[in-house]
TORKOL-471671 format. One record per atom (N, C-alpha, C): x negated, y negated, z negated; residue number from 1; atom name; residue in one letter. Coordinates in pm, 1 decimal, padded with zeros to 6 digits, m for minus. Layout:
<marvexs>
east->X; north->Y; up->Z; n->NUM; atom->CA; res->A
...
</marvexs>
This chain:
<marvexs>
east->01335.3; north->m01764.5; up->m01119.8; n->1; atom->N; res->X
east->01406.8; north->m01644.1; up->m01083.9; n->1; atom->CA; res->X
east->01555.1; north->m01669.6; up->m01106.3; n->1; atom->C; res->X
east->01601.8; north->m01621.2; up->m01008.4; n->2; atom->N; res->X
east->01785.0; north->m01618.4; up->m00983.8; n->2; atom->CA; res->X
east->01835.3; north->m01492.8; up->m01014.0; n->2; atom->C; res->X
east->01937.2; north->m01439.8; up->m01055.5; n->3; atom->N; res->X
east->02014.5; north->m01344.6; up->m01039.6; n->3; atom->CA; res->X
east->02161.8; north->m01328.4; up->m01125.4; n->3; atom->C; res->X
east->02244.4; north->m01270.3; up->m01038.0; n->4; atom->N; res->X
east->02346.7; north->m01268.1; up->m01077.3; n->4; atom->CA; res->X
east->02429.4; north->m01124.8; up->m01122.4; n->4; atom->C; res->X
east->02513.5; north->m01039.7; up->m01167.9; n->5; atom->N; res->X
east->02555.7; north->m00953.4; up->m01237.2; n->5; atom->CA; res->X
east->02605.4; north->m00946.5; up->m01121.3; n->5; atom->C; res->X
east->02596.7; north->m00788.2; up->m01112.8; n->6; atom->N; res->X
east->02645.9; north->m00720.2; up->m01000.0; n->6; atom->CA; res->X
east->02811.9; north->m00730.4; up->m00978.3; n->6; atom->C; res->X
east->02893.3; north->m00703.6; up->m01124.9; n->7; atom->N; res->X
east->03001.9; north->m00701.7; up->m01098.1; n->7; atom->CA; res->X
east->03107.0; north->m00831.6; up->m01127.5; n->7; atom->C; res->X
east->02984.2; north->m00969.7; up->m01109.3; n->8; atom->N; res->X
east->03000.4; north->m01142.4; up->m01058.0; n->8; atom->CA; res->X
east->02988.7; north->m01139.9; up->m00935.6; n->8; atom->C; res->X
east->02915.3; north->m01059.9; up->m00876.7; n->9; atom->N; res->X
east->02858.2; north->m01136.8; up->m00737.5; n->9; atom->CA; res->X
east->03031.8; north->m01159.5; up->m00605.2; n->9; atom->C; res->X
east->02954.9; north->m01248.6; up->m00548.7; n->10; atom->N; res->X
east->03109.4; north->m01256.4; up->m00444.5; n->10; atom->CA; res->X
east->03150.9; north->m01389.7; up->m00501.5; n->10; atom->C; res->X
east->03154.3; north->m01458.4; up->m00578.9; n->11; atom->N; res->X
east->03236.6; north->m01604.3; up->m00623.1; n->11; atom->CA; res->X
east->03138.1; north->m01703.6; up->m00598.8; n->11; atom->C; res->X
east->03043.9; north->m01708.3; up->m00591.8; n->12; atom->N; res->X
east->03002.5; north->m01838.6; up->m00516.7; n->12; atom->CA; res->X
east->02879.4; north->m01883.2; up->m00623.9; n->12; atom->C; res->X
east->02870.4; north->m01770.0; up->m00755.0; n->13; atom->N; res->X
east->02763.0; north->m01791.0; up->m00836.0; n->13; atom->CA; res->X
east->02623.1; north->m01837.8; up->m00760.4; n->13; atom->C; res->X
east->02609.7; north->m01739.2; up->m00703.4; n->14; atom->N; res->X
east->02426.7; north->m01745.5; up->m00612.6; n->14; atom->CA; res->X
east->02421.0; north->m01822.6; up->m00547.3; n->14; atom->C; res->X
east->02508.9; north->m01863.2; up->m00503.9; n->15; atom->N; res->X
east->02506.1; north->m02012.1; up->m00374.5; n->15; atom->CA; res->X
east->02533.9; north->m02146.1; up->m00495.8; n->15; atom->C; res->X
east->02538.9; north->m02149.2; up->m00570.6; n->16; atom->N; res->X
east->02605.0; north->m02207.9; up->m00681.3; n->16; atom->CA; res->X
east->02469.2; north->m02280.4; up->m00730.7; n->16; atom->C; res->X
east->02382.6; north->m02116.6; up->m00804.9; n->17; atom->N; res->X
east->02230.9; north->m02152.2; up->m00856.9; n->17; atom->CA; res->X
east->02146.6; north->m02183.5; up->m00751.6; n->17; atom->C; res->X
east->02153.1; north->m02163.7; up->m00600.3; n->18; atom->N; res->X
east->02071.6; north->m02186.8; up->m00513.6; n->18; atom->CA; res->X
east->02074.8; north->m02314.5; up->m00496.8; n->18; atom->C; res->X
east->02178.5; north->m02395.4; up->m00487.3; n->19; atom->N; res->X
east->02227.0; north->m02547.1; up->m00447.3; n->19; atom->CA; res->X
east->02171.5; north->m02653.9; up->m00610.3; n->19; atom->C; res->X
east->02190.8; north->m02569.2; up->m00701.7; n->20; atom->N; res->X
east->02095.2; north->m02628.2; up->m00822.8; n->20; atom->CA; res->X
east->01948.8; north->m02602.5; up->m00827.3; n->20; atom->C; res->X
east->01915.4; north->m02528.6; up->m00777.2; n->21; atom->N; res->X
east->01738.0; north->m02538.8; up->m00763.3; n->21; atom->CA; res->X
east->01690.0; north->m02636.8; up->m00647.3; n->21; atom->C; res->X
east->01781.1; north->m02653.7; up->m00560.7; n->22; atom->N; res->X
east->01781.8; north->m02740.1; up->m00412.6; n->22; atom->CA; res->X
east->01762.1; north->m02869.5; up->m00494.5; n->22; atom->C; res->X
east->01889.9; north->m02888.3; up->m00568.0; n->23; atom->N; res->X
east->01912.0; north->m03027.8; up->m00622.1; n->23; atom->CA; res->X
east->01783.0; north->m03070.9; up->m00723.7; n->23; atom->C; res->X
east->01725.6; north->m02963.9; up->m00790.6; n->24; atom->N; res->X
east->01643.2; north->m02991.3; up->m00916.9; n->24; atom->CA; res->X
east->01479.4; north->m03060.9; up->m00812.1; n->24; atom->C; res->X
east->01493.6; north->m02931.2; up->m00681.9; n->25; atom->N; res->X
east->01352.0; north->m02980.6; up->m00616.5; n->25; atom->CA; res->X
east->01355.6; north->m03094.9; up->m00534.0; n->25; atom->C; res->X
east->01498.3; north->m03157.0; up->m00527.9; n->26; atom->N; res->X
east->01477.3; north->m03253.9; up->m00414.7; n->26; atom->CA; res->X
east->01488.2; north->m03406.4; up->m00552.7; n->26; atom->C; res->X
east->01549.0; north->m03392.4; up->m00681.4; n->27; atom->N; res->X
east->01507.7; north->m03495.2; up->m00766.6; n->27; atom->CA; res->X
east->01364.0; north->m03539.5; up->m00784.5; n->27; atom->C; res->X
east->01269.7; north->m03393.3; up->m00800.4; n->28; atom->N; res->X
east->01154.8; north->m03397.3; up->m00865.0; n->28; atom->CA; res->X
east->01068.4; north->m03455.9; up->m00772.4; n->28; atom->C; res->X
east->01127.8; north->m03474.9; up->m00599.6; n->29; atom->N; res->X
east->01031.5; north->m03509.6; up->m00492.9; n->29; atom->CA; res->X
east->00979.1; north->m03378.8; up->m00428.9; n->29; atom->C; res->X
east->00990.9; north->m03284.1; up->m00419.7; n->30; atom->N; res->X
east->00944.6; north->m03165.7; up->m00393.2; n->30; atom->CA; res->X
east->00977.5; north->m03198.2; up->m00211.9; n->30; atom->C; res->X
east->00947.8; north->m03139.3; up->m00126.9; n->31; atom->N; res->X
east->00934.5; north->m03155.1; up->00018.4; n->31; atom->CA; res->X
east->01007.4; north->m03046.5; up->00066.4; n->31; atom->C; res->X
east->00994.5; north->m02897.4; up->m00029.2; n->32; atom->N; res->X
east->01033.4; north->m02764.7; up->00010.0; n->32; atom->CA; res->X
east->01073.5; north->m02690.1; up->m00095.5; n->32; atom->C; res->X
east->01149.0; north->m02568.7; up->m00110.5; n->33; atom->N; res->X
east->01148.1; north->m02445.4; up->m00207.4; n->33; atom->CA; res->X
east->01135.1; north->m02330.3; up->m00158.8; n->33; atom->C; res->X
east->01048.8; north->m02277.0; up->m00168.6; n->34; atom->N; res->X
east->01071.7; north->m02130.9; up->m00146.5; n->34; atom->CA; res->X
east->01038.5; north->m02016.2; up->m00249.3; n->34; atom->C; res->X
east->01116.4; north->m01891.4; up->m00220.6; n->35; atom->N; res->X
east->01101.9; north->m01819.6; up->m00283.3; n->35; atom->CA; res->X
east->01119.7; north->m01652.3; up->m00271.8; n->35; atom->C; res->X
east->01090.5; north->m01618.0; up->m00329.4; n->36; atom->N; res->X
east->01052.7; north->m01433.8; up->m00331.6; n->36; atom->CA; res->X
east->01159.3; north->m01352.1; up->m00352.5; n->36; atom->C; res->X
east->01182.5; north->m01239.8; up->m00279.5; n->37; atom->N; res->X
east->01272.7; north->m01175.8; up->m00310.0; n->37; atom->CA; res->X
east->01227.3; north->m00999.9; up->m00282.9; n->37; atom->C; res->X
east->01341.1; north->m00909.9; up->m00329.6; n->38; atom->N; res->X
east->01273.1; north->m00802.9; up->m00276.0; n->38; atom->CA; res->X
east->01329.4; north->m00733.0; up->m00168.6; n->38; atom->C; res->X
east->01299.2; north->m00644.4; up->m00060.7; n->39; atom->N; res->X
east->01356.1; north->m00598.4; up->00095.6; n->39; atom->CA; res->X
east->01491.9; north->m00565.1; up->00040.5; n->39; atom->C; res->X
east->01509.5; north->m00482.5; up->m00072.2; n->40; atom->N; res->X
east->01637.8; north->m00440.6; up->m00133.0; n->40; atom->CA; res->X
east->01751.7; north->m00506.1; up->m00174.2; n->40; atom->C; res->X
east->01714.1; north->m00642.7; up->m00111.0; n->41; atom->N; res->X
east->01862.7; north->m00735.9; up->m00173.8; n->41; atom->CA; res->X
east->01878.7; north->m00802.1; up->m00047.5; n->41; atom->C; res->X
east->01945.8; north->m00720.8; up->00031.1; n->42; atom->N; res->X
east->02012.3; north->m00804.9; up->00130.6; n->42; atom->CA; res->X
east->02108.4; north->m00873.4; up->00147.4; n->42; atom->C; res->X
east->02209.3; north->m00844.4; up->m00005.4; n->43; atom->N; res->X
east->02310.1; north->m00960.4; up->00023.8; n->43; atom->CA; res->X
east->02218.1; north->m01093.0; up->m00019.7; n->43; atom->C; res->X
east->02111.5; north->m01092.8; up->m00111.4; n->44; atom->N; res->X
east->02076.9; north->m01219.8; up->m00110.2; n->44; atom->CA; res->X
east->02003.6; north->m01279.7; up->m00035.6; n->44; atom->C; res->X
east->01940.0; north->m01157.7; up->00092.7; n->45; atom->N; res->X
east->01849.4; north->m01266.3; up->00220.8; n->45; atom->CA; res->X
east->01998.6; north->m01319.6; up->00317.5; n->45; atom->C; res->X
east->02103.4; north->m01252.5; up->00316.4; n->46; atom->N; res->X
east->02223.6; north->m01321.6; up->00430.4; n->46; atom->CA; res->X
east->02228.3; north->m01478.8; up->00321.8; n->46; atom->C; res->X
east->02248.2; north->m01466.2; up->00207.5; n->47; atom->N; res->X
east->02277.5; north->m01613.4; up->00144.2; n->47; atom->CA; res->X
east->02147.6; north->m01717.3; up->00142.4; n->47; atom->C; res->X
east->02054.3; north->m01617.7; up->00133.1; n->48; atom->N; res->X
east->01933.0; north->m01756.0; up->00176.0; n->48; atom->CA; res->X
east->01960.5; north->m01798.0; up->00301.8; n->48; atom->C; res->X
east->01952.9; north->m01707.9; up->00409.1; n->49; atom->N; res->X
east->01935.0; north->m01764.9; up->00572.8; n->49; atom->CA; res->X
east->02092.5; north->m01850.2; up->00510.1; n->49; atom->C; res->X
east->02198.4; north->m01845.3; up->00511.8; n->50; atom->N; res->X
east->02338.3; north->m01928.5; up->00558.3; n->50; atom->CA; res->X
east->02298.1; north->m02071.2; up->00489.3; n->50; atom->C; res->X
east->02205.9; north->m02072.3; up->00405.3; n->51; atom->N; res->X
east->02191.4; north->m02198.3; up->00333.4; n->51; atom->CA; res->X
east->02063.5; north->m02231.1; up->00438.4; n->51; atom->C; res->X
east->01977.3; north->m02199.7; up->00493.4; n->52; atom->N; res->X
east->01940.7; north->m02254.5; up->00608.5; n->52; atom->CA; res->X
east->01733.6; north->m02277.4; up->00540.4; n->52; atom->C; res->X
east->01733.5; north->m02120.4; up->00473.5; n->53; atom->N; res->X
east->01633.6; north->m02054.7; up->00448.3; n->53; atom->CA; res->X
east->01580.0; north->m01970.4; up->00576.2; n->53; atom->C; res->X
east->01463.8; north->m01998.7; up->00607.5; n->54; atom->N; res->X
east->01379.6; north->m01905.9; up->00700.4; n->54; atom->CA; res->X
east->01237.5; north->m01833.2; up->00650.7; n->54; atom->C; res->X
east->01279.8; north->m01701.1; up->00715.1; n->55; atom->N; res->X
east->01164.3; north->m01638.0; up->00639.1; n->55; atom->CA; res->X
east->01001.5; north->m01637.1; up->00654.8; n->55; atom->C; res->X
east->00938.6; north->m01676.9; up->00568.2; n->56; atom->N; res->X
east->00788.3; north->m01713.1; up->00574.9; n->56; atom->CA; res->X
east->00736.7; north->m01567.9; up->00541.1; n->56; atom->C; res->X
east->00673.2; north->m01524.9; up->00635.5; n->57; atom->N; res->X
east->00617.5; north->m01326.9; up->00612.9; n->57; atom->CA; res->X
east->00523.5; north->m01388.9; up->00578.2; n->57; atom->C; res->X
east->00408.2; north->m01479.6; up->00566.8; n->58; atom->N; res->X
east->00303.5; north->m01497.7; up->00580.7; n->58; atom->CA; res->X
east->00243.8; north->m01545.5; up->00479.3; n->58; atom->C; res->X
east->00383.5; north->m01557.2; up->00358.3; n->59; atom->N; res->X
east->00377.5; north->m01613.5; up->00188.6; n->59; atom->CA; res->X
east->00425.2; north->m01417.5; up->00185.7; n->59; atom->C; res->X
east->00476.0; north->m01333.9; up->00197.3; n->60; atom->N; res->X
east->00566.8; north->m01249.7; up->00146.0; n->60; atom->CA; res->X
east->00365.5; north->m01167.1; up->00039.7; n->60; atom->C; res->X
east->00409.7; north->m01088.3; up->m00065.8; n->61; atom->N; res->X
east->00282.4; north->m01042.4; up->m00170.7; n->61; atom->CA; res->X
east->00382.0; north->m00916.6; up->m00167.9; n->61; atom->C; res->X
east->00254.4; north->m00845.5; up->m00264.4; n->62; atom->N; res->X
east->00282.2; north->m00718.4; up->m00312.5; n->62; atom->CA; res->X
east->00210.4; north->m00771.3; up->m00413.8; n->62; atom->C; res->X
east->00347.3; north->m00711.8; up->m00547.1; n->63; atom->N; res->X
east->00283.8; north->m00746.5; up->m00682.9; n->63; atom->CA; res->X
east->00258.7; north->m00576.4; up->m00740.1; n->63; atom->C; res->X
east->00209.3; north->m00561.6; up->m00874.3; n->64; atom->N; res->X
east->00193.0; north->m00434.5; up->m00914.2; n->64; atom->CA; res->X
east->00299.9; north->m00407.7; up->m01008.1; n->64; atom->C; res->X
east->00379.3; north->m00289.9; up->m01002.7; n->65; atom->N; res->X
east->00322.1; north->m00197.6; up->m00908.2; n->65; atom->CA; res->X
east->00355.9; north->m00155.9; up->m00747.3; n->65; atom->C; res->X
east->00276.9; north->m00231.6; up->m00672.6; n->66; atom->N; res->X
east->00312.8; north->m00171.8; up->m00554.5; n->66; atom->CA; res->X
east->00492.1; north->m00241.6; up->m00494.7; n->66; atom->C; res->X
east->00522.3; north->m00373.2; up->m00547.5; n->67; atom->N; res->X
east->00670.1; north->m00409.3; up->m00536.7; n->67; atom->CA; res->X
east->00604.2; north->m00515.4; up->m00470.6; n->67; atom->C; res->X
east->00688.4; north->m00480.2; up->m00294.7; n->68; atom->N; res->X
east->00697.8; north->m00656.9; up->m00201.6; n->68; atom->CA; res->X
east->00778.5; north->m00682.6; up->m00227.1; n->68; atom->C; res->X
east->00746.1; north->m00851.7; up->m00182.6; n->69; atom->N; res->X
east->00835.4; north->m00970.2; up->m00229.2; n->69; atom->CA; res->X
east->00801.3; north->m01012.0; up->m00108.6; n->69; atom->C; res->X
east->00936.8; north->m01046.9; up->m00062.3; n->70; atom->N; res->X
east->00931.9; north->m01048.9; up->00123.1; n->70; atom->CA; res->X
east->00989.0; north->m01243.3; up->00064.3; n->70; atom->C; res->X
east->00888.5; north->m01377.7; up->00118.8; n->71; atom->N; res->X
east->00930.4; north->m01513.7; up->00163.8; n->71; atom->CA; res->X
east->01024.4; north->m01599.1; up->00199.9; n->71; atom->C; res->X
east->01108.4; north->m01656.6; up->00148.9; n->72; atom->N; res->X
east->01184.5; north->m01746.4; up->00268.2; n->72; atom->CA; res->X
east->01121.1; north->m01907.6; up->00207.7; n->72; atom->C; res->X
east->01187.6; north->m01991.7; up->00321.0; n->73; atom->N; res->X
east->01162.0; north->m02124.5; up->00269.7; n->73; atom->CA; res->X
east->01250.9; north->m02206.4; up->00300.7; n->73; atom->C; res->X
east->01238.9; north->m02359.9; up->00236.1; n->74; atom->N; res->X
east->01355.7; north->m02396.8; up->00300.4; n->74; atom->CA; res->X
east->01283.8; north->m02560.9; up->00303.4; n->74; atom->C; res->X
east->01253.5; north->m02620.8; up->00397.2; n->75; atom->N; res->X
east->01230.3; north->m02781.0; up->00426.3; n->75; atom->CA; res->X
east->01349.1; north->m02888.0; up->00353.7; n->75; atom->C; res->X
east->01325.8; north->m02917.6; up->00270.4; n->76; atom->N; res->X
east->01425.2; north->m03040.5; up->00217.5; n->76; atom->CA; res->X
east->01383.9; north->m03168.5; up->00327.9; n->76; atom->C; res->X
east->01279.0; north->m03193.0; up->00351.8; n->77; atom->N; res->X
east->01254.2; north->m03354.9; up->00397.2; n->77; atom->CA; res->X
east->01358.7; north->m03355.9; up->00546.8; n->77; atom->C; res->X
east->01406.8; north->m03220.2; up->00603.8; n->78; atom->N; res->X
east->01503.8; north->m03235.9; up->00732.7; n->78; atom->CA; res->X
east->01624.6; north->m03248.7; up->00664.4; n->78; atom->C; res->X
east->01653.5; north->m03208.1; up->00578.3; n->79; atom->N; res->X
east->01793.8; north->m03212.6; up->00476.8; n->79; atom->CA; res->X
east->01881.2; north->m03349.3; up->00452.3; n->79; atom->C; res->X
</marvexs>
């Protein structure tokens, strides 16, 4: 899980921790990352897609209570 303080966001933090989980999964050999988010954070689905995240509906859950977690993913092996 990622997140950043509302009154941080805008400096390059989230793209910051996103490019370190990139880096951590492409050391470990990992092929892909994806991850969960909720419909309510749209500044952070514009920063997944610009980093070149696409959304997988077909991973997205409903955890309890009753909270979706809408998919994206991202292919390292085209990277």
């Amino acid at each position: 899980m990622l997140a950043v303080q509302p009154s941080l966001q805008g400096f390059g933090i989230g793209a910051a921790l996103i490019e370190a989980c990139i880096d951590r999964a492409r050391a470990d050999g990992k092929h892909a990352v994806v991850l969960h988010t909720t419909p309510w954070m749209a500044s952070a689905h514009r920063l997944y897609q610009r980093r070149g995240f696409n959304r997988l509906p077909d991973r997205d859950v409903i955890v309890p209570p009753d909270v979706p977690l809408m998919a994206y993913g991202l292919e390292l092996t085209s990277q």
